[in-house]
PDB file of the backbone (N, CA, C, O) and the ligand in Angstrom, with CONECT records:
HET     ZN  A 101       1
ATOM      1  N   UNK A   1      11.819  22.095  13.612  1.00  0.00           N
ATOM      2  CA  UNK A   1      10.891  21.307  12.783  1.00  0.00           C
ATOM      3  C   UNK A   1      11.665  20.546  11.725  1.00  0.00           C
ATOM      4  O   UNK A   1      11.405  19.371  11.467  1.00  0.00           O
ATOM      5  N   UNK A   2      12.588  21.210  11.136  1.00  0.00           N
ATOM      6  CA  UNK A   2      13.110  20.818  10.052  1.00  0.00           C
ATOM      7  C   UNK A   2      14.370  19.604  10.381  1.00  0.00           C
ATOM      8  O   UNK A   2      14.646  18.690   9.603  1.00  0.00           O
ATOM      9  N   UNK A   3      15.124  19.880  11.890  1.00  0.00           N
ATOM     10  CA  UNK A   3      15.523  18.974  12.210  1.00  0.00           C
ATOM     11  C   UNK A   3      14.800  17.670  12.660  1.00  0.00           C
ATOM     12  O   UNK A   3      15.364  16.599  12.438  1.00  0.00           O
ATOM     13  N   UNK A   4      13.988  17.685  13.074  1.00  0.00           N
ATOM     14  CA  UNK A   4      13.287  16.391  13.674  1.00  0.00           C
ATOM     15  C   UNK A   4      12.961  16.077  12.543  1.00  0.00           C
ATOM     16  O   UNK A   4      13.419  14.977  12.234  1.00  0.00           O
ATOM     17  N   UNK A   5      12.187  16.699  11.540  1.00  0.00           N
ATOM     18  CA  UNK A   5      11.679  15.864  10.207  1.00  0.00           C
ATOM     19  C   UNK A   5      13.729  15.370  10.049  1.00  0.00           C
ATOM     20  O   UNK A   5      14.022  14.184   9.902  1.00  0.00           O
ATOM     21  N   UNK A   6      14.159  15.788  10.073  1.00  0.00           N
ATOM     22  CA  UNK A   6      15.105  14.968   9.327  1.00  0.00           C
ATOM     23  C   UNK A   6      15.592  13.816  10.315  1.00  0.00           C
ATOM     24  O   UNK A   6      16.357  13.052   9.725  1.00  0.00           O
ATOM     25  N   UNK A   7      15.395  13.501  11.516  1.00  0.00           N
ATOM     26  CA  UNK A   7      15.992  12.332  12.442  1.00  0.00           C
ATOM     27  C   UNK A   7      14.726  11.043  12.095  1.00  0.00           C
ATOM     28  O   UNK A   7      14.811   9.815  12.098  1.00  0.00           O
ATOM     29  N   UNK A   8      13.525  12.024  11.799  1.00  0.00           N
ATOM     30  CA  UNK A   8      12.386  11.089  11.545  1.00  0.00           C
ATOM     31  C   UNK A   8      12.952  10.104  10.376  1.00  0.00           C
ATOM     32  O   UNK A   8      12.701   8.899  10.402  1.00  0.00           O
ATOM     33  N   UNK A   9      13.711  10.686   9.381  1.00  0.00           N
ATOM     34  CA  UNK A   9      13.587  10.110   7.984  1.00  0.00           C
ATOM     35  C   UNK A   9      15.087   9.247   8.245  1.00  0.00           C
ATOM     36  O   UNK A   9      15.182   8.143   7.708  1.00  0.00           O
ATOM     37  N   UNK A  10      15.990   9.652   8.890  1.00  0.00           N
ATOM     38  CA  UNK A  10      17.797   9.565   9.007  1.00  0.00           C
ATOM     39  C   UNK A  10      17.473   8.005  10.230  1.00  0.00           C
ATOM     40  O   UNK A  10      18.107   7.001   9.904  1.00  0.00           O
ATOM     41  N   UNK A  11      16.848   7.907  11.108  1.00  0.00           N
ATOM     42  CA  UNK A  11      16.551   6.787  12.014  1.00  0.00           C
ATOM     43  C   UNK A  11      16.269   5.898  11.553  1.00  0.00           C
ATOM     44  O   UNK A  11      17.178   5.072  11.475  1.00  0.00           O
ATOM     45  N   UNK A  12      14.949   5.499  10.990  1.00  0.00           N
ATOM     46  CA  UNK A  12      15.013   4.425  10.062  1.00  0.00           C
ATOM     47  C   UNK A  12      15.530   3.818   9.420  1.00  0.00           C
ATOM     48  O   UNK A  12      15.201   2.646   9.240  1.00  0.00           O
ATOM     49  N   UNK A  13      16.749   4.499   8.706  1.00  0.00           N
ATOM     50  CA  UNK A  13      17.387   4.512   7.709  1.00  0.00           C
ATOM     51  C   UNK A  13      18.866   3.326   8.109  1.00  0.00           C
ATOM     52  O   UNK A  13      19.276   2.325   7.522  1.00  0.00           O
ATOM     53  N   UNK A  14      19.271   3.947   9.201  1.00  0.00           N
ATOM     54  CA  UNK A  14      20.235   3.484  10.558  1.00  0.00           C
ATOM     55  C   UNK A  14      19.954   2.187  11.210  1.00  0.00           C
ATOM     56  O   UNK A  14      20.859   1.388  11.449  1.00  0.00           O
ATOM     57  N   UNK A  15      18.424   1.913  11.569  1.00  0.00           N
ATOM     58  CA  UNK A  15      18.190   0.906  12.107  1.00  0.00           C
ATOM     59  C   UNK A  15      18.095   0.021  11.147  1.00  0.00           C
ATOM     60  O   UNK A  15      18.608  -1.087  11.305  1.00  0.00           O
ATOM     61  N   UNK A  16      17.399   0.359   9.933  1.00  0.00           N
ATOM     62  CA  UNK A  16      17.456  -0.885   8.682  1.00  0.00           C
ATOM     63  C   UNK A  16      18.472  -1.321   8.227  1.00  0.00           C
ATOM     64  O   UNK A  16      18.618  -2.297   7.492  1.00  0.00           O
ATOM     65  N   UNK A  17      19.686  -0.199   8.890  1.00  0.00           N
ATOM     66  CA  UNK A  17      20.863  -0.715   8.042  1.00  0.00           C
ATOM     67  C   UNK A  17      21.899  -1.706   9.112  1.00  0.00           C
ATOM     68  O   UNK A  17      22.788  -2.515   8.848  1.00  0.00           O
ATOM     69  N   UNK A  18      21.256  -1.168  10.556  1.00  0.00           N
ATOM     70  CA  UNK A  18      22.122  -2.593  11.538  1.00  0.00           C
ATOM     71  C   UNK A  18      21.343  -3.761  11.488  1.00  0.00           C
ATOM     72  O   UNK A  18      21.937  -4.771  11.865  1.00  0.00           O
ATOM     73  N   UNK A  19      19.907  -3.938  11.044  1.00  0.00           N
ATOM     74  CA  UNK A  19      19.458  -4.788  10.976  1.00  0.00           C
ATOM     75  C   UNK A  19      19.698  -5.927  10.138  1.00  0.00           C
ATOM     76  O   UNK A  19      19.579  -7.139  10.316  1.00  0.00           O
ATOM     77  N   UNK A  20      20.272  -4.816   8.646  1.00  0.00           N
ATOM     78  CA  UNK A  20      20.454  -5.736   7.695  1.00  0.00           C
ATOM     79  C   UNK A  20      21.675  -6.542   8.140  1.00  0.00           C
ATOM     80  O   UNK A  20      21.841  -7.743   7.926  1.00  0.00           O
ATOM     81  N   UNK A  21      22.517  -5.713   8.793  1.00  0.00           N
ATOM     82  CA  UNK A  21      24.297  -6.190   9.324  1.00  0.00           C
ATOM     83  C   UNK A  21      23.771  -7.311  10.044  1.00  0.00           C
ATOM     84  O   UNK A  21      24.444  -8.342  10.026  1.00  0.00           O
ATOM     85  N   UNK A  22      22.596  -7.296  10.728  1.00  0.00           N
ATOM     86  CA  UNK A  22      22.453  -9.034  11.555  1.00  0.00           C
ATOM     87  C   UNK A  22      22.266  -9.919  10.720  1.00  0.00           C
ATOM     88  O   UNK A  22      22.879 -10.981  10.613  1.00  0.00           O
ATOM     89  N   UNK A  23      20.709  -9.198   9.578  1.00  0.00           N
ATOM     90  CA  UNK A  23      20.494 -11.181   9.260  1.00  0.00           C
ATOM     91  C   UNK A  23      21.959 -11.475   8.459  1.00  0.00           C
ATOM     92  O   UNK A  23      22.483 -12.584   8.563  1.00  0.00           O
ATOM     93  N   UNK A  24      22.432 -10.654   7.845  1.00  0.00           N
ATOM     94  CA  UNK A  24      23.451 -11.192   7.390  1.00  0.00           C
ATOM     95  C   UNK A  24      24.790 -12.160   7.927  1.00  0.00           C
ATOM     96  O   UNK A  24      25.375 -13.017   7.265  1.00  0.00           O
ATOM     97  N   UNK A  25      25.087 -11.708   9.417  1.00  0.00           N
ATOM     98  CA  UNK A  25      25.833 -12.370  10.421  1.00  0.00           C
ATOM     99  C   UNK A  25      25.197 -13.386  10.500  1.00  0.00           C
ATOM    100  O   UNK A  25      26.051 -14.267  10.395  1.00  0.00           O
ATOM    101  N   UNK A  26      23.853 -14.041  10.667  1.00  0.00           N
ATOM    102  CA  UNK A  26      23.129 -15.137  11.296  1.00  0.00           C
ATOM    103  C   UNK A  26      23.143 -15.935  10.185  1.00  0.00           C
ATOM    104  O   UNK A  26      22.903 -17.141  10.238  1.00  0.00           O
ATOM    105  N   UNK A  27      23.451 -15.247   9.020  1.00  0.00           N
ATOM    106  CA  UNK A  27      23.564 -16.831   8.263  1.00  0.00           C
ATOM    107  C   UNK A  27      22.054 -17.009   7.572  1.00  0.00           C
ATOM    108  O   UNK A  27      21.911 -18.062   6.951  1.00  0.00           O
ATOM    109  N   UNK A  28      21.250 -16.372   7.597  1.00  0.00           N
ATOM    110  CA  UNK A  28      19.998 -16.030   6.481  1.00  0.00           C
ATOM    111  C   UNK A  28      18.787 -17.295   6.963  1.00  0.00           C
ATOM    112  O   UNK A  28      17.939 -17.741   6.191  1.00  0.00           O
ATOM    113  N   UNK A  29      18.965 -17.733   8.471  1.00  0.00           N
ATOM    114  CA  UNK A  29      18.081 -18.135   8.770  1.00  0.00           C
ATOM    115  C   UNK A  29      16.735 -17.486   9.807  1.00  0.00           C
ATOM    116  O   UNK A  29      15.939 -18.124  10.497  1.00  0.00           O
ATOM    117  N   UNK A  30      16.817 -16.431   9.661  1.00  0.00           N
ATOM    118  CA  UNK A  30      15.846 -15.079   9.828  1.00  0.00           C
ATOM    119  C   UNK A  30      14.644 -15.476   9.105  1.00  0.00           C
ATOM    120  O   UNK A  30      13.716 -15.872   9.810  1.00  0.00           O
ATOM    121  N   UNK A  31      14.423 -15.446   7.508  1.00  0.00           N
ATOM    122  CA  UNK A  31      13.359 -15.465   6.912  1.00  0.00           C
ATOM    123  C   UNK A  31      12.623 -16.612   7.221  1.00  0.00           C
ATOM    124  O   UNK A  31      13.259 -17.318   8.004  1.00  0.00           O
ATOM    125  N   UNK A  32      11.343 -17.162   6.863  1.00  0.00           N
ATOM    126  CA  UNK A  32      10.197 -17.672   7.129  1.00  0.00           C
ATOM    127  C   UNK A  32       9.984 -17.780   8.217  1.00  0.00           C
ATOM    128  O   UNK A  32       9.101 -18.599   8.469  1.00  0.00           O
ATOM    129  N   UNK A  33      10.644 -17.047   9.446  1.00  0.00           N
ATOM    130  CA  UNK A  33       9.604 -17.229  10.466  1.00  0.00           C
ATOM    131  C   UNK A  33       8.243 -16.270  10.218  1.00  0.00           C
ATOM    132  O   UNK A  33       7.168 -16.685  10.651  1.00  0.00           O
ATOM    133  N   UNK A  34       8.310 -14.922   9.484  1.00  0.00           N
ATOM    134  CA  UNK A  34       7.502 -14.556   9.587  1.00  0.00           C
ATOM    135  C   UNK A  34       6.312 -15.058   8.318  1.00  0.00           C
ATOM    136  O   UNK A  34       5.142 -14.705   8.460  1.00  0.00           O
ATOM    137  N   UNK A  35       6.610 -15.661   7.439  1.00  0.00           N
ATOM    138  CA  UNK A  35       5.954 -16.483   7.236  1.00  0.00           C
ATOM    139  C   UNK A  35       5.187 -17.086   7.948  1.00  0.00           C
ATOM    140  O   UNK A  35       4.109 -16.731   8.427  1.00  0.00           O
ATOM    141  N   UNK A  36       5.650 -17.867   8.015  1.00  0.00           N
ATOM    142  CA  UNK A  36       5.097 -18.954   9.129  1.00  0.00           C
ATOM    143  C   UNK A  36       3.750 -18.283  10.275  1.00  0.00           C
ATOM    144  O   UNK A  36       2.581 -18.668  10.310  1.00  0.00           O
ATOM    145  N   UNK A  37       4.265 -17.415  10.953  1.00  0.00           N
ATOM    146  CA  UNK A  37       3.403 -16.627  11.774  1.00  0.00           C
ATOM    147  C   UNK A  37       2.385 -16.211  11.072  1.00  0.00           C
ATOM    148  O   UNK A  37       1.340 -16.265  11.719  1.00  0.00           O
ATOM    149  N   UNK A  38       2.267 -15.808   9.981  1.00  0.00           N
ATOM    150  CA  UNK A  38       1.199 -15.596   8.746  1.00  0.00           C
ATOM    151  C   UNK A  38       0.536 -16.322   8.290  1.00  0.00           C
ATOM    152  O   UNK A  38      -0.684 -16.196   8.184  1.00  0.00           O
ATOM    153  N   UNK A  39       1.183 -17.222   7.928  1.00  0.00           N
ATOM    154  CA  UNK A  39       0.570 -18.575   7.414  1.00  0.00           C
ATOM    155  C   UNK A  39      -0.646 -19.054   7.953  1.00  0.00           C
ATOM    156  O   UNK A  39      -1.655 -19.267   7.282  1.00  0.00           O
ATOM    157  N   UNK A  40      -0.528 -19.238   9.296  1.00  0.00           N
ATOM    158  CA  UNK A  40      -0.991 -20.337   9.640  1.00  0.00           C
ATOM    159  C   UNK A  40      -1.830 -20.076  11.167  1.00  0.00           C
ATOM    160  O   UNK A  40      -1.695 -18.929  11.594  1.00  0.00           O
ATOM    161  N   UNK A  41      -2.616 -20.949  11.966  1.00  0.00           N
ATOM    162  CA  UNK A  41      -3.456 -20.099  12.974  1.00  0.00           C
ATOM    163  C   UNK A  41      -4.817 -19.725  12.555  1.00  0.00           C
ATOM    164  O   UNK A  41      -5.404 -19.954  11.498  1.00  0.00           O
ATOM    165  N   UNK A  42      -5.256 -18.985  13.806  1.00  0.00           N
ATOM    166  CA  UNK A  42      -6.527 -18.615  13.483  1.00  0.00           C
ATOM    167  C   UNK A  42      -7.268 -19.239  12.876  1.00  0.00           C
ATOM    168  O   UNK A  42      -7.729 -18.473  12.029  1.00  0.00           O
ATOM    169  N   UNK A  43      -7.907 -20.673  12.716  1.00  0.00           N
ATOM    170  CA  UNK A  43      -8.891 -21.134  12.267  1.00  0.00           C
ATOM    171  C   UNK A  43      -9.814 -20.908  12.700  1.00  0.00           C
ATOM    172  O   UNK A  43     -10.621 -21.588  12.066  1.00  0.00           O
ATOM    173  N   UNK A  44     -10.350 -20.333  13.464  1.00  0.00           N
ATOM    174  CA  UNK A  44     -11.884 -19.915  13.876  1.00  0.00           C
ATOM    175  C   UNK A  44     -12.128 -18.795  13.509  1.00  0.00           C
ATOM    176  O   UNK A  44     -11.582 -17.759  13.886  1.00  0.00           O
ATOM    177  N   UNK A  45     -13.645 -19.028  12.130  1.00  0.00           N
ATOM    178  CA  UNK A  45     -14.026 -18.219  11.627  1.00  0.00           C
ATOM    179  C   UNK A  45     -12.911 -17.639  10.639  1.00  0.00           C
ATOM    180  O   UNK A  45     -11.698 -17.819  10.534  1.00  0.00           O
ATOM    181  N   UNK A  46     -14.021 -16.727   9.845  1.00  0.00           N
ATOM    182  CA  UNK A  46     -13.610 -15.363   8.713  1.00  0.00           C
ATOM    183  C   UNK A  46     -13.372 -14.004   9.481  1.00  0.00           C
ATOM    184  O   UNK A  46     -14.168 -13.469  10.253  1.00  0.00           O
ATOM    185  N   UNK A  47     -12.058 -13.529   9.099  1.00  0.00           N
ATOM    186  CA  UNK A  47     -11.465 -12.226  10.044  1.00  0.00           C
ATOM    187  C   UNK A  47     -11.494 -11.481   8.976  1.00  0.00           C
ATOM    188  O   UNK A  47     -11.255 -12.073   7.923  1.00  0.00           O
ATOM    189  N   UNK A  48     -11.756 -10.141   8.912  1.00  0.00           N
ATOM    190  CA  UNK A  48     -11.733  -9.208   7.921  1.00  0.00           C
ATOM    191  C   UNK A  48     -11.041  -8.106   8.693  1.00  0.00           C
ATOM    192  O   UNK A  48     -11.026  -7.838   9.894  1.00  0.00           O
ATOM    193  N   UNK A  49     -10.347  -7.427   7.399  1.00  0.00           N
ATOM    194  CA  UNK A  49      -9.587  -5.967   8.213  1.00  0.00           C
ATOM    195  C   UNK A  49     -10.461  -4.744   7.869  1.00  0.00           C
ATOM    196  O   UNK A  49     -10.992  -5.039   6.798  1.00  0.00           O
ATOM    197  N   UNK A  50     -10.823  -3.671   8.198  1.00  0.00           N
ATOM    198  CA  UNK A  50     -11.421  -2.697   8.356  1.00  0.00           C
ATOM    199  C   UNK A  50     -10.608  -1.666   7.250  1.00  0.00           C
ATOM    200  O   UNK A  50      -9.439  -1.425   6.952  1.00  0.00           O
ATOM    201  N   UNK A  51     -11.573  -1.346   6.955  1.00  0.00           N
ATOM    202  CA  UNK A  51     -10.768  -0.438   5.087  1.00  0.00           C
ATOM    203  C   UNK A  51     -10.457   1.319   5.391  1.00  0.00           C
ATOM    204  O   UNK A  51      -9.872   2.022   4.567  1.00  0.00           O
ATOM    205  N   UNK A  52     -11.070   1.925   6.975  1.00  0.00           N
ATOM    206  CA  UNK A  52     -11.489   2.967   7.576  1.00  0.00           C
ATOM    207  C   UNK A  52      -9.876   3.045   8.378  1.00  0.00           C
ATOM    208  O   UNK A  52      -9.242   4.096   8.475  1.00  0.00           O
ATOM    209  N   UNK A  53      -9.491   1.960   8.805  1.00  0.00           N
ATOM    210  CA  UNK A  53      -8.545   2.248   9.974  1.00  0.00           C
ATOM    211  C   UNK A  53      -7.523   0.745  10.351  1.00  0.00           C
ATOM    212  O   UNK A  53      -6.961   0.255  11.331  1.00  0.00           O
ATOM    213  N   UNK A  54      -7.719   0.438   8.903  1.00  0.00           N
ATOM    214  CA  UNK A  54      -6.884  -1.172   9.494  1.00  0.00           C
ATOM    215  C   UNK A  54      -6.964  -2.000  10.262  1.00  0.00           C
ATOM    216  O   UNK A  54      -6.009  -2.773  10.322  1.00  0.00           O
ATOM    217  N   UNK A  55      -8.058  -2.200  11.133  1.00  0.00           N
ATOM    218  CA  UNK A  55      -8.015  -2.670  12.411  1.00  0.00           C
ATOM    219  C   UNK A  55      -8.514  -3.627  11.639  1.00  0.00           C
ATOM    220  O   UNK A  55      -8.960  -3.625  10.492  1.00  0.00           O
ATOM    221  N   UNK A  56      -8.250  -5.117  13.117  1.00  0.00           N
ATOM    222  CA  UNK A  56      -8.344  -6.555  12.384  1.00  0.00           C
ATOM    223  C   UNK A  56      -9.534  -6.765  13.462  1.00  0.00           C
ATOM    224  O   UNK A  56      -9.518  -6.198  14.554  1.00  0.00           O
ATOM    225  N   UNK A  57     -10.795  -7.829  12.955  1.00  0.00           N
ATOM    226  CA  UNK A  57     -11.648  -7.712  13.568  1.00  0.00           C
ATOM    227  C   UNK A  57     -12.601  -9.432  13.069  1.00  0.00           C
ATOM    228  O   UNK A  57     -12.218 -10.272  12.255  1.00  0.00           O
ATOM    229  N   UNK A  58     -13.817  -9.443  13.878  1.00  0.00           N
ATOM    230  CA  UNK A  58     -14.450 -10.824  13.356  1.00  0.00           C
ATOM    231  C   UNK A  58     -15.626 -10.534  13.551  1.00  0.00           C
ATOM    232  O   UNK A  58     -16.080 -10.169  14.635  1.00  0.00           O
ATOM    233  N   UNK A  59     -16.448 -10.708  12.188  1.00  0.00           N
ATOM    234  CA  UNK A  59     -17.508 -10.206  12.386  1.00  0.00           C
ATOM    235  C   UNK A  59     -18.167  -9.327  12.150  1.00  0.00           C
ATOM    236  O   UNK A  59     -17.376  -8.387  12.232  1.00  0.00           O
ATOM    237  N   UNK A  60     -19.338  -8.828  11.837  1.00  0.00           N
ATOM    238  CA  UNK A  60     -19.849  -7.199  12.333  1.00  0.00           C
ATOM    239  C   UNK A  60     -19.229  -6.278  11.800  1.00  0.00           C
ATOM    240  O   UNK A  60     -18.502  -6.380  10.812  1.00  0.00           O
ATOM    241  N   UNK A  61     -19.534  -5.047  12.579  1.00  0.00           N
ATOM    242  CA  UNK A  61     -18.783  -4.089  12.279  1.00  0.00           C
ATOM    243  C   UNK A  61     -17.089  -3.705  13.249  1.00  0.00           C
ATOM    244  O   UNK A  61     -16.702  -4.240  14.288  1.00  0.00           O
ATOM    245  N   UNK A  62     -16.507  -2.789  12.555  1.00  0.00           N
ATOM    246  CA  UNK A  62     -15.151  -2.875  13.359  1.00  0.00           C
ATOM    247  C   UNK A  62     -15.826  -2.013  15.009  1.00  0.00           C
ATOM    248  O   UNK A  62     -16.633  -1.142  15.332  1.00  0.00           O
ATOM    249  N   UNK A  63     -15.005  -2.815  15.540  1.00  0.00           N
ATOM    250  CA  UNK A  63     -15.407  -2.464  16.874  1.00  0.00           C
ATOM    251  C   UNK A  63     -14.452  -1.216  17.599  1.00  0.00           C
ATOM    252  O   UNK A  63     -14.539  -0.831  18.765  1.00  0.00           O
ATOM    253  N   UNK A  64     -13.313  -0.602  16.301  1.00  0.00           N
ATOM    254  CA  UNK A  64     -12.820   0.247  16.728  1.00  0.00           C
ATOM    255  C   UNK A  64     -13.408   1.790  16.055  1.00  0.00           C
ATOM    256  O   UNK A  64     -13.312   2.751  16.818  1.00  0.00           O
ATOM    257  N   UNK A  65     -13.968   2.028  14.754  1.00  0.00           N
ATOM    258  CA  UNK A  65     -14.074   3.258  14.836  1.00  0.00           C
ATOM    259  C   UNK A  65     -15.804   3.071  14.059  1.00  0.00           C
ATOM    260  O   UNK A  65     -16.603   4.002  13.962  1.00  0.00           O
ATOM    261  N   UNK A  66     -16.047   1.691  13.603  1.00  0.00           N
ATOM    262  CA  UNK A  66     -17.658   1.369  13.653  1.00  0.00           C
ATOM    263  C   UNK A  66     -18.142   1.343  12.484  1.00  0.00           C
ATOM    264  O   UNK A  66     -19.354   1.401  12.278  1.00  0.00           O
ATOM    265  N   UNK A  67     -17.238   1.249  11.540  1.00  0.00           N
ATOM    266  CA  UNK A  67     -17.106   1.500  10.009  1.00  0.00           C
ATOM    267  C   UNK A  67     -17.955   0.039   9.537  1.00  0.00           C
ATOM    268  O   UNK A  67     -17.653  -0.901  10.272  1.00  0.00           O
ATOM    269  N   UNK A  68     -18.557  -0.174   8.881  1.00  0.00           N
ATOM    270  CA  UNK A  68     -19.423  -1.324   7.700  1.00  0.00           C
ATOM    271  C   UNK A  68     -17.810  -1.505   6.783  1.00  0.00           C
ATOM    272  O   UNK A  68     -17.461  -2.656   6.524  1.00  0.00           O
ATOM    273  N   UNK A  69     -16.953  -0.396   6.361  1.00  0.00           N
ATOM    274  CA  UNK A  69     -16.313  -0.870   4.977  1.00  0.00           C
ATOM    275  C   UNK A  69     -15.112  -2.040   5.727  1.00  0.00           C
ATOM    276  O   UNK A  69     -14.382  -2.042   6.718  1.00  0.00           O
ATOM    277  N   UNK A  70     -15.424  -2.944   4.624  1.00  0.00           N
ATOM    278  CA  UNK A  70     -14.240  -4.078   5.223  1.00  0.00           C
ATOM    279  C   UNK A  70     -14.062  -4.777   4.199  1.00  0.00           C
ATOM    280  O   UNK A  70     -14.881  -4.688   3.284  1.00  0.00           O
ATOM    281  N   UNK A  71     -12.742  -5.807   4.075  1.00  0.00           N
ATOM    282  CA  UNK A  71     -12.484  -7.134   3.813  1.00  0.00           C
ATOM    283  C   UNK A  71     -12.518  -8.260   4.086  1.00  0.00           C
ATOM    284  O   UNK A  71     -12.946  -8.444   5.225  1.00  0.00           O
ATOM    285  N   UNK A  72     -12.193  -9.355   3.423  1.00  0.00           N
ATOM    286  CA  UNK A  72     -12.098 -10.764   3.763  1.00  0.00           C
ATOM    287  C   UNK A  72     -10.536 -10.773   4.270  1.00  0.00           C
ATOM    288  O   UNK A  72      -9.770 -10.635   3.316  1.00  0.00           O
ATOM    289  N   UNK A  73      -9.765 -10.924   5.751  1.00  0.00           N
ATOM    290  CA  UNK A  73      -8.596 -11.378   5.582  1.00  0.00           C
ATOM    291  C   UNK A  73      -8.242 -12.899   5.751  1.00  0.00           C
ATOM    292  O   UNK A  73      -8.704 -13.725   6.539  1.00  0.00           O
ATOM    293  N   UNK A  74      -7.445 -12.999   4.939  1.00  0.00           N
ATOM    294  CA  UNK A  74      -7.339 -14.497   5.138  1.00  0.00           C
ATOM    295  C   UNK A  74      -5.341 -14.889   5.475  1.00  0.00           C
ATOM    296  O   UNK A  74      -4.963 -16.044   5.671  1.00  0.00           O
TER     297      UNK A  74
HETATM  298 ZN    ZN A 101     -12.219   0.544  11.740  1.00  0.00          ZN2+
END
């Protein structure tokens, strides 16, 4: 138990840190794509996320666990 909790916490840790070793190789043109992907899209309709379970949804109620509580996402 005590080992796996620790590969759980030690993995992450490893991958964030070769990750960082890329954008840094690439020259720091990594950032705003995900921007971008955020930004922009989805113009049809008001999407709200579900406050019960995160789920992203349009409309109504969430169609995953049936919850009323929600937001505006924009
Ligand atoms: Zn939900």
């Amino acid at each position: 138990m005590g080992a796996a909790l620790a590969i759980f916490i030690i993995f992450p840790l490893l991958l964030r840190k070769r990750y960082m070793a890329k954008m840094r190789g690439s020259g720091g043109s990594g950032f705003g794509f995900g921007g971008g992907l955020f930004g922009q899209g989805q113009g049809t309709g008001v999407r709200y996320v579900c406050l019960t379970c995160n789920n992203r949804f349009k409309g109504g109620d969430c169609p995953r666990c049936g919850s009323k509580m929600k937001r505006a996402d924009f």
